[in-house]
N, CA, C and O atoms as CSV, one atom per row, in Angstrom:
chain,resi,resn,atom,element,x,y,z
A,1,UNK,N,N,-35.089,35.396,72.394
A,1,UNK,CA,C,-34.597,34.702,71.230
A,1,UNK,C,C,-35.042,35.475,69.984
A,1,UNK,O,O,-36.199,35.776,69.691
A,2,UNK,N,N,-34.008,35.724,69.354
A,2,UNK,CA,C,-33.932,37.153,67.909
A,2,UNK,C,C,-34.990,35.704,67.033
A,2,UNK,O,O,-34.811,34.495,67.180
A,3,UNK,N,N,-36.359,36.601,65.902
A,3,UNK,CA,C,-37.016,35.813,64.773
A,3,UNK,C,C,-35.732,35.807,63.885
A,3,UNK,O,O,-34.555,36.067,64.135
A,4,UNK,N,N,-36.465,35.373,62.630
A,4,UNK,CA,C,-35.436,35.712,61.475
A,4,UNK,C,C,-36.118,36.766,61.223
A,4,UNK,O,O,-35.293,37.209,60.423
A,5,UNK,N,N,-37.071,37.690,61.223
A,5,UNK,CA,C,-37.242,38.766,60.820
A,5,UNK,C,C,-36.280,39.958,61.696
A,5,UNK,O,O,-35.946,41.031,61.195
A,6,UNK,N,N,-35.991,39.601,62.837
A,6,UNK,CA,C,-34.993,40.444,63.531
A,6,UNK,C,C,-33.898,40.070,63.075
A,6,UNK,O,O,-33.087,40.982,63.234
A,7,UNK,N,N,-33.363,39.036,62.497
A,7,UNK,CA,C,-31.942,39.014,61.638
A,7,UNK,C,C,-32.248,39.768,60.687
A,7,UNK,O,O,-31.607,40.815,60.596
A,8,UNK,N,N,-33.361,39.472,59.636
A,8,UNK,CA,C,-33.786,39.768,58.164
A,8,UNK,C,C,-33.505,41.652,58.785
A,8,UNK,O,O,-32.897,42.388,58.008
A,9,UNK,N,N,-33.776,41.980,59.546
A,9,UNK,CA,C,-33.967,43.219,59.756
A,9,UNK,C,C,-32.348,44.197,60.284
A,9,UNK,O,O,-32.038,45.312,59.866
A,10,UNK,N,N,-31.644,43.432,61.179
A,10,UNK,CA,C,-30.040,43.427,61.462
A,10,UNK,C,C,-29.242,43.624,59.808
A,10,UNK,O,O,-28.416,44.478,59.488
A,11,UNK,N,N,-29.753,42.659,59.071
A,11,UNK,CA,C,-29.042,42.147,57.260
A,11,UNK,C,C,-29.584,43.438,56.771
A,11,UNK,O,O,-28.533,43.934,56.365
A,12,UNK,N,N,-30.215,44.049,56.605
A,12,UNK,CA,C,-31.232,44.640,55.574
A,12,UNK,C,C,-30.383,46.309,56.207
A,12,UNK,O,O,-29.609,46.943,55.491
A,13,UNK,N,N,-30.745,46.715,57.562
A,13,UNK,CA,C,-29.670,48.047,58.091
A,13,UNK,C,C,-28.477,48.155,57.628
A,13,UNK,O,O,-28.075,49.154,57.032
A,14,UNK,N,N,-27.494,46.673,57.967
A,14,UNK,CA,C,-26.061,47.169,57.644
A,14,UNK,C,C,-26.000,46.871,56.330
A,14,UNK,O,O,-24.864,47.071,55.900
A,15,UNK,N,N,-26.996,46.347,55.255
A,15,UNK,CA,C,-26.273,46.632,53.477
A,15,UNK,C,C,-27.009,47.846,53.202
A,15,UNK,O,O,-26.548,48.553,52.306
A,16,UNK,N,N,-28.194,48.282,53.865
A,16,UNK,CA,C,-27.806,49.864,53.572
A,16,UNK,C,C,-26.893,50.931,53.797
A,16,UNK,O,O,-26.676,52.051,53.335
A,17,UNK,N,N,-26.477,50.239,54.601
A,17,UNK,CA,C,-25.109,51.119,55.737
A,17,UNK,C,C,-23.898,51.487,54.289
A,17,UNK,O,O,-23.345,52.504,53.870
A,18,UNK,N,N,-23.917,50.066,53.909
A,18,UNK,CA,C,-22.728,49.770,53.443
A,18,UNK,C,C,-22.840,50.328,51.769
A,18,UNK,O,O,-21.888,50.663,51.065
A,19,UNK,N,N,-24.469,50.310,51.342
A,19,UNK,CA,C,-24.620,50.822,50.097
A,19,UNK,C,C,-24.732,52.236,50.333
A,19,UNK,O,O,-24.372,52.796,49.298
A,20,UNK,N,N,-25.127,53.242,51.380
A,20,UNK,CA,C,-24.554,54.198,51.405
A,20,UNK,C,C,-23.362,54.885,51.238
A,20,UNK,O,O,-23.209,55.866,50.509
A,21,UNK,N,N,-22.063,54.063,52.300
A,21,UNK,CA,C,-20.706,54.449,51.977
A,21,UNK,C,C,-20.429,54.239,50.448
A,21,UNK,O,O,-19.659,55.007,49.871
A,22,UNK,N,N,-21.082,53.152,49.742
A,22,UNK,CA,C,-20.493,53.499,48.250
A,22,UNK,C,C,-21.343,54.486,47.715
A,22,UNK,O,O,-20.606,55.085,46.932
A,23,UNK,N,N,-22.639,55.100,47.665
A,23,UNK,CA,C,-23.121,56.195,47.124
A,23,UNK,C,C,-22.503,57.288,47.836
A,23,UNK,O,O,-22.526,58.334,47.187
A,24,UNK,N,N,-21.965,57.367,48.954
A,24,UNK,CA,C,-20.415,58.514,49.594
A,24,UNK,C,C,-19.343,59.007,48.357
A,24,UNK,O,O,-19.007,60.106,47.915
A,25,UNK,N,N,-18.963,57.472,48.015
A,25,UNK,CA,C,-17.898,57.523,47.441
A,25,UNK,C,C,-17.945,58.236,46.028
A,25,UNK,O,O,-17.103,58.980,45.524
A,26,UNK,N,N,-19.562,57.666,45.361
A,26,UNK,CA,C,-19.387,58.239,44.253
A,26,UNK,C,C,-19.948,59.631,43.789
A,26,UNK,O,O,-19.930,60.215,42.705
A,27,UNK,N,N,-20.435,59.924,44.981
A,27,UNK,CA,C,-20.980,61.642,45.189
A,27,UNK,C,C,-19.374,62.167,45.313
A,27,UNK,O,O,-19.117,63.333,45.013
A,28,UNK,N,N,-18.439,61.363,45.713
A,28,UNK,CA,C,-17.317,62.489,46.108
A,28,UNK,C,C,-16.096,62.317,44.665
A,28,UNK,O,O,-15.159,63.052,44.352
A,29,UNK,N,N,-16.452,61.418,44.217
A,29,UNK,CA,C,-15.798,61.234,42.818
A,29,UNK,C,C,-16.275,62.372,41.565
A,29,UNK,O,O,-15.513,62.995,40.827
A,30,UNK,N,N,-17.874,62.420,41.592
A,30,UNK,CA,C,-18.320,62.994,41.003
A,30,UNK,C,C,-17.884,64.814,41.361
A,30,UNK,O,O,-17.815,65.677,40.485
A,31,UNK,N,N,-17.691,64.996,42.539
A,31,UNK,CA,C,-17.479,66.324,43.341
A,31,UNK,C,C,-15.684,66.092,42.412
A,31,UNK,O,O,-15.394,66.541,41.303
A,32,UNK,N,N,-15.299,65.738,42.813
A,32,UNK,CA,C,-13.820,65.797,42.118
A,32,UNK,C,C,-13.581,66.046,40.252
A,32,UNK,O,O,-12.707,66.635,39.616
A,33,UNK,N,N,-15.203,65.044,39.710
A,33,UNK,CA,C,-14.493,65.655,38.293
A,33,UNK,C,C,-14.948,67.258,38.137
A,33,UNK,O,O,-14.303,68.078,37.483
A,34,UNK,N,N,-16.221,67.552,38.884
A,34,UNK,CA,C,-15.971,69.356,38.570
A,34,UNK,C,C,-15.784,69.993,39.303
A,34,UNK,O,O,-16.225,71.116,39.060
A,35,UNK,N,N,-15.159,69.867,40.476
A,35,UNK,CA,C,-14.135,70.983,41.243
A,35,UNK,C,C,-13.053,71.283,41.610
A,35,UNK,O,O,-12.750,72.231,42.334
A,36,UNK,N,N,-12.094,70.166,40.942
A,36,UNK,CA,C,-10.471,70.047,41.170
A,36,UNK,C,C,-10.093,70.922,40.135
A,36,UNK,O,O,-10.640,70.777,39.042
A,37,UNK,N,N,-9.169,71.892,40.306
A,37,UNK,CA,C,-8.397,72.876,39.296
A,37,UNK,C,C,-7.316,72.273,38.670
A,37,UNK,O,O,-6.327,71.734,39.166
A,38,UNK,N,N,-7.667,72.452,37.418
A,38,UNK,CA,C,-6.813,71.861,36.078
A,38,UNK,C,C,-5.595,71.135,36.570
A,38,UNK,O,O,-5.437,69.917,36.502
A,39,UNK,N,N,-4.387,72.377,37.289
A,39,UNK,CA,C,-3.183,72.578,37.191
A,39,UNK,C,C,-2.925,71.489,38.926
A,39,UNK,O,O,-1.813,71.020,39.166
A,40,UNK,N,N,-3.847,71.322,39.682
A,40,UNK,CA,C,-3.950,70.645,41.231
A,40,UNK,C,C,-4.304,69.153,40.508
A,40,UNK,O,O,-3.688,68.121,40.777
A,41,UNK,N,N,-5.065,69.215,39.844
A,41,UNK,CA,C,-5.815,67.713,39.559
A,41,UNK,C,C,-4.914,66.570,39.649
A,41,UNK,O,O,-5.111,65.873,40.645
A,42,UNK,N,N,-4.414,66.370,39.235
A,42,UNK,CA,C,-3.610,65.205,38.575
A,42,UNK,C,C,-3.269,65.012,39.922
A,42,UNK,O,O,-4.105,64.568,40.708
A,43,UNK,N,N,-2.527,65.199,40.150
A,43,UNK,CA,C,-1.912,64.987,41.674
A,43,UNK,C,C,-3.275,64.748,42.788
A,43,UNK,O,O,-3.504,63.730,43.442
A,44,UNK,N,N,-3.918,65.786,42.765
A,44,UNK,CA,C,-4.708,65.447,44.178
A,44,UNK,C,C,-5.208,64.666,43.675
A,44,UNK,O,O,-5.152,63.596,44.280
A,45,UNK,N,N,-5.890,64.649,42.492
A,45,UNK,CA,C,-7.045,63.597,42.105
A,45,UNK,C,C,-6.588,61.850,42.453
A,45,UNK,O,O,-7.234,61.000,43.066
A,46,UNK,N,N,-5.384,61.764,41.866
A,46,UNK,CA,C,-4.944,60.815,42.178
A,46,UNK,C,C,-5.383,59.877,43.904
A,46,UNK,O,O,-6.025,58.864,44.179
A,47,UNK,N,N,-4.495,61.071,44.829
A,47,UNK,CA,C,-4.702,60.832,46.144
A,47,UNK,C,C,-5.851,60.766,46.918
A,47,UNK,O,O,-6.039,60.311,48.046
A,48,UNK,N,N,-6.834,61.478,45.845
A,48,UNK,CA,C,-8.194,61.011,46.860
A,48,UNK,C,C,-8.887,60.249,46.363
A,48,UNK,O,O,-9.894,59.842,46.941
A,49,UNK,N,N,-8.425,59.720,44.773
A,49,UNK,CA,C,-9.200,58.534,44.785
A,49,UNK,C,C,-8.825,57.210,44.983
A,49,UNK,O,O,-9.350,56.140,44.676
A,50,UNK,N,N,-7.650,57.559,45.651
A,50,UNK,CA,C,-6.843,56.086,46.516
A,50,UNK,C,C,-7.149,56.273,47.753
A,50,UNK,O,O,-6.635,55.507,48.568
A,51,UNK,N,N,-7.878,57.119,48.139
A,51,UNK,CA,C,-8.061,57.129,49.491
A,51,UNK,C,C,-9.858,56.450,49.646
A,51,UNK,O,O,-10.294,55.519,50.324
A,52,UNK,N,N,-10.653,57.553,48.541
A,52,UNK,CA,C,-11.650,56.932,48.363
A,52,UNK,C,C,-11.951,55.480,48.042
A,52,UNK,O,O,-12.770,54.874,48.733
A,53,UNK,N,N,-11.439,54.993,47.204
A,53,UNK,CA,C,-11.330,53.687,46.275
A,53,UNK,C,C,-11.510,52.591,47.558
A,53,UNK,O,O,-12.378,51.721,47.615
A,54,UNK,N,N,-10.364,52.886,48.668
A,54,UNK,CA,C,-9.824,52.495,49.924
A,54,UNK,C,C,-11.123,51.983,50.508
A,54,UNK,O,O,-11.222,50.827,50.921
A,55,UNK,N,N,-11.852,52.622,50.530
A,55,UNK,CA,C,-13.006,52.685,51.435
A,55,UNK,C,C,-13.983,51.886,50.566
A,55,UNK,O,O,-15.031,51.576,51.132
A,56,UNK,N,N,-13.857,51.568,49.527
A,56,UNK,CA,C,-14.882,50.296,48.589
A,56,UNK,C,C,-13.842,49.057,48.441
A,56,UNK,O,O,-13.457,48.406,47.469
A,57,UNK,N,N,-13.631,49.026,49.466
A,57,UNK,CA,C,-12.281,47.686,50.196
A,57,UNK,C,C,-13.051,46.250,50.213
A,57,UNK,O,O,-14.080,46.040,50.855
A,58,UNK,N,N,-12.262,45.138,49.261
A,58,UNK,CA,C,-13.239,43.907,49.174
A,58,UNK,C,C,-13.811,43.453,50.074
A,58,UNK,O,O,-14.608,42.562,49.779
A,59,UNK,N,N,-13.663,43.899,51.812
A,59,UNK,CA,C,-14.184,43.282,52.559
A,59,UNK,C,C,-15.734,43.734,52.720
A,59,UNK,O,O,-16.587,42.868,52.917
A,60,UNK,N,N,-16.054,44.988,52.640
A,60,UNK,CA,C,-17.662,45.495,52.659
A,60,UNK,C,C,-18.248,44.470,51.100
A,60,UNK,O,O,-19.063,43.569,51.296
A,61,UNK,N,N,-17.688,44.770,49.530
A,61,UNK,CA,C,-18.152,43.897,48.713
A,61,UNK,C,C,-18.129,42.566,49.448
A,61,UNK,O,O,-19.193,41.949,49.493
A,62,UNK,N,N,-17.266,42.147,49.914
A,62,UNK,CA,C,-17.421,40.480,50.554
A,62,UNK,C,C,-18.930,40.215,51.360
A,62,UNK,O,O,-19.736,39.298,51.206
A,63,UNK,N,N,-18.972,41.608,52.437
A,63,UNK,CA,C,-19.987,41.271,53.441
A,63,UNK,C,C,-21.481,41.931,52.466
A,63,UNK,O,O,-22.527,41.411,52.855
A,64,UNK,N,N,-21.584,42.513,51.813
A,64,UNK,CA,C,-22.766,42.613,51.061
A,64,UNK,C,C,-22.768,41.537,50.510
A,64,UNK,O,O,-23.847,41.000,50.761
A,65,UNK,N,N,-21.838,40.590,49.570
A,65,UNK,CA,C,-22.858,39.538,49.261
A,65,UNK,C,C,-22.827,38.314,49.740
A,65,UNK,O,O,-23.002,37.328,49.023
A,66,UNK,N,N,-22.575,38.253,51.149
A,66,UNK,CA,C,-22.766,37.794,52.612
A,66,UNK,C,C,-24.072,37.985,52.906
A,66,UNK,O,O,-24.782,36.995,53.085
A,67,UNK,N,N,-24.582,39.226,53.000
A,67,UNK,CA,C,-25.867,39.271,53.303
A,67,UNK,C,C,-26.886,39.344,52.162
A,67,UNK,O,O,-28.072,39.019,52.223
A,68,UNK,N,N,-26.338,39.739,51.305
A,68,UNK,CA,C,-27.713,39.059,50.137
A,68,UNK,C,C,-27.468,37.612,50.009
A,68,UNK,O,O,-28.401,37.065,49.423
A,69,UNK,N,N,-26.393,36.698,50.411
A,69,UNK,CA,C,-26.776,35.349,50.201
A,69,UNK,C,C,-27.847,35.018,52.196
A,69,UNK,O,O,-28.739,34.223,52.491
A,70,UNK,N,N,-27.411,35.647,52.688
A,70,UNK,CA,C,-28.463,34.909,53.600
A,70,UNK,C,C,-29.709,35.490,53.850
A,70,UNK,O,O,-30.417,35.017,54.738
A,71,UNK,N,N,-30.188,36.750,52.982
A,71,UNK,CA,C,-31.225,37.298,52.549
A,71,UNK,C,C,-31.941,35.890,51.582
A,71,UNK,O,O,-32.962,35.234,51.787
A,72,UNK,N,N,-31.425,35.848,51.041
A,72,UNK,CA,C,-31.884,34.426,50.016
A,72,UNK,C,C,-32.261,33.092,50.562
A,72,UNK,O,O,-33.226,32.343,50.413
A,73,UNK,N,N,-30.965,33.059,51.362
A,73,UNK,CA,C,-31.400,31.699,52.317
A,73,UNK,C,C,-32.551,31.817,53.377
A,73,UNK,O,O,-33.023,30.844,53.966
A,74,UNK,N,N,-33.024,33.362,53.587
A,74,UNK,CA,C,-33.965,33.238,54.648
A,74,UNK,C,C,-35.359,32.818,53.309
A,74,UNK,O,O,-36.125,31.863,53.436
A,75,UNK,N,N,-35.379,33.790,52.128
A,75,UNK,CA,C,-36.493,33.481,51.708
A,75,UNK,C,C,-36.837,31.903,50.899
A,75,UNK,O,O,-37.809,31.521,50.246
A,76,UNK,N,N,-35.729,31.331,51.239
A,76,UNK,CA,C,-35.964,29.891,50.419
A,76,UNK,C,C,-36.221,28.790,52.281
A,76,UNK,O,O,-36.545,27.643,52.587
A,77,UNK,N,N,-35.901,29.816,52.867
A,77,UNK,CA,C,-36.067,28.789,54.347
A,77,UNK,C,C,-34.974,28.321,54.851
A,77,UNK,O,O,-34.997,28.092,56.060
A,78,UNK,N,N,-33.865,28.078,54.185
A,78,UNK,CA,C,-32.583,27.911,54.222
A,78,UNK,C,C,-31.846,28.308,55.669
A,78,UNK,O,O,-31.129,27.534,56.305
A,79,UNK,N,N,-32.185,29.722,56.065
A,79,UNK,CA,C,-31.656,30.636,56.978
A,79,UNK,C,C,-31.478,29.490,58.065
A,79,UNK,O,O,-32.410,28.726,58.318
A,80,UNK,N,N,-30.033,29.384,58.809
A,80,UNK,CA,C,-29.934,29.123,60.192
A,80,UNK,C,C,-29.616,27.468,60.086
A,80,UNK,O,O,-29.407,26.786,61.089
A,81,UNK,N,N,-29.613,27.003,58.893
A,81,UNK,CA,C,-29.292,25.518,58.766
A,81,UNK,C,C,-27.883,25.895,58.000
A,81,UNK,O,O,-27.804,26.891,57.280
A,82,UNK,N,N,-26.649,24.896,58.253
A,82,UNK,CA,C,-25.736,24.633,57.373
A,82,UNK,C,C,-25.420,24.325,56.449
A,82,UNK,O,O,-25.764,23.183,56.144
A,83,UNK,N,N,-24.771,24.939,55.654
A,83,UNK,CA,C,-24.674,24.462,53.861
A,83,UNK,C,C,-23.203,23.399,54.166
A,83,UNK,O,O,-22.645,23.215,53.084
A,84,UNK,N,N,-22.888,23.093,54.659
A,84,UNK,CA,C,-21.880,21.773,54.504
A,84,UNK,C,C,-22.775,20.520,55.215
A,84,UNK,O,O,-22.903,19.558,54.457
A,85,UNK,N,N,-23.334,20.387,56.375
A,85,UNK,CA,C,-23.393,19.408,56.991
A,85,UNK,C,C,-25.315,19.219,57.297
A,85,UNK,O,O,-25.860,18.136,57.507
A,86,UNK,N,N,-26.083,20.679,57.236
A,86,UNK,CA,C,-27.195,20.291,57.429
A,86,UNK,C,C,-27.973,21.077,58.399
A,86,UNK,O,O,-29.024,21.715,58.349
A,87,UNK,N,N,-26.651,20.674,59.752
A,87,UNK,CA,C,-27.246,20.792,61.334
A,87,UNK,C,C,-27.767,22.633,61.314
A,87,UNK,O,O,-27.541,23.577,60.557
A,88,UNK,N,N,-28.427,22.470,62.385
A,88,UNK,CA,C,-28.750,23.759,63.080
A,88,UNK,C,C,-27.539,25.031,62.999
A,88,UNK,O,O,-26.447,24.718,63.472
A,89,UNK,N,N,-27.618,25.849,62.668
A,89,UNK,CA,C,-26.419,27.156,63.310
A,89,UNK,C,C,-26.856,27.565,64.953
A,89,UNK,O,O,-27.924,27.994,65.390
A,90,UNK,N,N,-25.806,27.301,65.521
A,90,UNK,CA,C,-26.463,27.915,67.103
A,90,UNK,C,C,-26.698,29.508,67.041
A,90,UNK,O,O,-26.237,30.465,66.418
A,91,UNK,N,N,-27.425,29.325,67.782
A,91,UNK,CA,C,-28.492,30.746,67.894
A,91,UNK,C,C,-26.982,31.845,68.067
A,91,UNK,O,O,-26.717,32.709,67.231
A,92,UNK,N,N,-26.432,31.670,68.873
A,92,UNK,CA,C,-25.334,32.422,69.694
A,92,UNK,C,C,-24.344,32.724,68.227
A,92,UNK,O,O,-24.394,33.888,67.830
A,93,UNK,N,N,-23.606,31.911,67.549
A,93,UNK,CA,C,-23.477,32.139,66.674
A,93,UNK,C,C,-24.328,33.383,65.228
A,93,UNK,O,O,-23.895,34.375,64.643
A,94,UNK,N,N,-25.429,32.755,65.176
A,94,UNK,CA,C,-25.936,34.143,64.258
A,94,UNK,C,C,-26.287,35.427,64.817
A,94,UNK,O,O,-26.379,36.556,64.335
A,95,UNK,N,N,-26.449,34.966,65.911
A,95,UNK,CA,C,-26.538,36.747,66.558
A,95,UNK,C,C,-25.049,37.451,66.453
A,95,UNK,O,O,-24.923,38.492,65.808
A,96,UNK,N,N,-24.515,37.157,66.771
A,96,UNK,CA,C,-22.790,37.720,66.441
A,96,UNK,C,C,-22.600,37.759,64.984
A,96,UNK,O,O,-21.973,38.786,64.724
A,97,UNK,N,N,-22.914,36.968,63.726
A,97,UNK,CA,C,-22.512,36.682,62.581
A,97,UNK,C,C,-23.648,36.426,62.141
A,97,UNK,O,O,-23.834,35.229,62.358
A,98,UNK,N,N,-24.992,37.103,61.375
A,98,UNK,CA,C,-26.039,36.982,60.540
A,98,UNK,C,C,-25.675,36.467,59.994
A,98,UNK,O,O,-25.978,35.297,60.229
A,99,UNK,N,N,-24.718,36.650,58.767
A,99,UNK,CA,C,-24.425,36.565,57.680
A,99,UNK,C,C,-24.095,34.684,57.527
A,99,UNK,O,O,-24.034,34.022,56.491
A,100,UNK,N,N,-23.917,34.184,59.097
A,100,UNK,CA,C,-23.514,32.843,59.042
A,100,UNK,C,C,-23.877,31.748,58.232
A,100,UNK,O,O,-25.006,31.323,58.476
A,101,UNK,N,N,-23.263,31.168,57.350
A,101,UNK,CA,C,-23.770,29.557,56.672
A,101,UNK,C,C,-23.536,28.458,56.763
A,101,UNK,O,O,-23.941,27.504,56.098
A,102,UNK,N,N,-22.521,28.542,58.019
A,102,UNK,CA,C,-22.295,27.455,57.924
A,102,UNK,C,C,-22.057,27.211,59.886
A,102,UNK,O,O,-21.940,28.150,60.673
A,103,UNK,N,N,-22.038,25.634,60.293
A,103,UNK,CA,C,-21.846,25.661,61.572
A,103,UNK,C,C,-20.633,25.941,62.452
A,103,UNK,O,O,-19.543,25.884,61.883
A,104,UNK,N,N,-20.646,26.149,63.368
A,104,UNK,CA,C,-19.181,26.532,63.847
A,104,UNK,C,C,-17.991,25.092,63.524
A,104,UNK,O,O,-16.950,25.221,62.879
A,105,UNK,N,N,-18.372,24.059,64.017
A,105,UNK,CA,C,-17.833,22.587,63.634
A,105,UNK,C,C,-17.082,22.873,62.031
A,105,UNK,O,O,-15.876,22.952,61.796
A,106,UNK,N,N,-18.463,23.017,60.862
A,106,UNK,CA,C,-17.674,23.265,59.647
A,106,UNK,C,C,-16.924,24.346,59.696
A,106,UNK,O,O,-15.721,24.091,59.631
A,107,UNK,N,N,-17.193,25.450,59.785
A,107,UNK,CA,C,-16.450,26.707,59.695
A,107,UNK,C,C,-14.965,26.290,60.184
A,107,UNK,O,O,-14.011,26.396,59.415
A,108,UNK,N,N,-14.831,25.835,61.433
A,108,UNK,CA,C,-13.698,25.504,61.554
A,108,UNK,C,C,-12.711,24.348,60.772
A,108,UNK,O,O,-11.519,24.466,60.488
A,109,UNK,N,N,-13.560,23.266,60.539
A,109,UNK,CA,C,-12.757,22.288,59.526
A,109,UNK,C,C,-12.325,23.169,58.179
A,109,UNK,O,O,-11.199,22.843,57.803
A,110,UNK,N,N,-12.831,24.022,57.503
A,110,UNK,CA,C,-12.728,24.521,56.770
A,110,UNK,C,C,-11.519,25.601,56.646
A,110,UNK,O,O,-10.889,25.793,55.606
A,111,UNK,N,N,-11.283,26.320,57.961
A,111,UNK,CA,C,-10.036,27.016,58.630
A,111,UNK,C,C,-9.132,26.298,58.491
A,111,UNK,O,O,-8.049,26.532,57.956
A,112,UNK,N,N,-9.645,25.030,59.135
A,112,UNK,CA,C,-7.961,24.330,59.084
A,112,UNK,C,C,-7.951,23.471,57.913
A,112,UNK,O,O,-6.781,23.123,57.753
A,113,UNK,N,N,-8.698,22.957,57.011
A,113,UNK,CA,C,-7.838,23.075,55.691
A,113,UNK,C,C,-7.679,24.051,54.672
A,113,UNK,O,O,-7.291,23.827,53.526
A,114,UNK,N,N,-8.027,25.235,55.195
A,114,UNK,CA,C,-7.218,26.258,54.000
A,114,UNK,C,C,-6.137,26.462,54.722
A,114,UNK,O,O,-5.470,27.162,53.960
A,115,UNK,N,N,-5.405,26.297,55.848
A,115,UNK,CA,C,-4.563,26.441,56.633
A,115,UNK,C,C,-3.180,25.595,56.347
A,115,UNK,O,O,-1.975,25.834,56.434
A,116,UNK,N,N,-3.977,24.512,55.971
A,116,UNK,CA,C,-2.630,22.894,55.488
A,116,UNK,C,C,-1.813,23.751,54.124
A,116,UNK,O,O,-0.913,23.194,53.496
C-alpha cells in the first residue's frame, strides 16, 4: 500500500517532467530567435512555433495544476478524501490518478451532468 509520500513523490517526478518539456520549448524558441536566416524566418519560424507551442497543449497546463492542487491537499491533510462528498478516494483509484479529488461515485455524477 503506496504512503502519500510515494504519491507526494509520483506528483513531484511528473511536474518536473512536464516543467522540463516547457524549459524544451523555450530553449528552442530562444535557438530560433538567433539562428533562423532573415530571408527562411518568417516561414519556418512560423511552423516551428506551431509545432512547438503544440507541445505546451492545455492538457500538461491542466495536469500541472492538478498536481500542485493535490500537492496542497497533501500538505493541508486533505490528500485522498473527496472535495464533493467527504468519503475516502479508493486506494486503486489514486494509484492510477494521483492527481485525484474527488471519488469515483462523484467523478462520475459529475460526467453525467456535464453530459445533460
Amino acid at each position: 500500500m503506496p504512503s502519500i509520500g510515494a504519491f507526494r513523490d509520483t506528483l513531484l517526478e511528473r511536474r518536473r517532467s512536464l516543467l522540463r518539456q516547457v524549459t524544451h520549448v523555450e530553449d528552442d524558441l530562444r535557438w530560433l530567435d538567433t539562428h533562423i536566416v532573415p530571408e527562411v524566418e518568417e516561414e519556418s519560424q512560423e511552423e516551428t512555433i506551431a509545432r512547438l507551442l503544440a507541445r505546451l497543449d492545455e492538457r500538461g497546463k491542466a495536469e500541472i495544476q492538478a498536481i500542485d492542487h493535490a500537492l496542497s491537499r497533501m500538505a493541508s491533510g486533505d490528500y485522498g478524501r473527496c472535495e464533493v462528498c467527504g468519503d475516502p478516494i479508493a486506494l486503486d483509484r489514486l494509484e492510477v490518478l494521483p492527481t485525484a479529488a474527488t471519488c469515483v461515485s462523484c467523478a462520475e455524477e459529475r460526467e453525467r451532468a456535464a453530459s445533460a
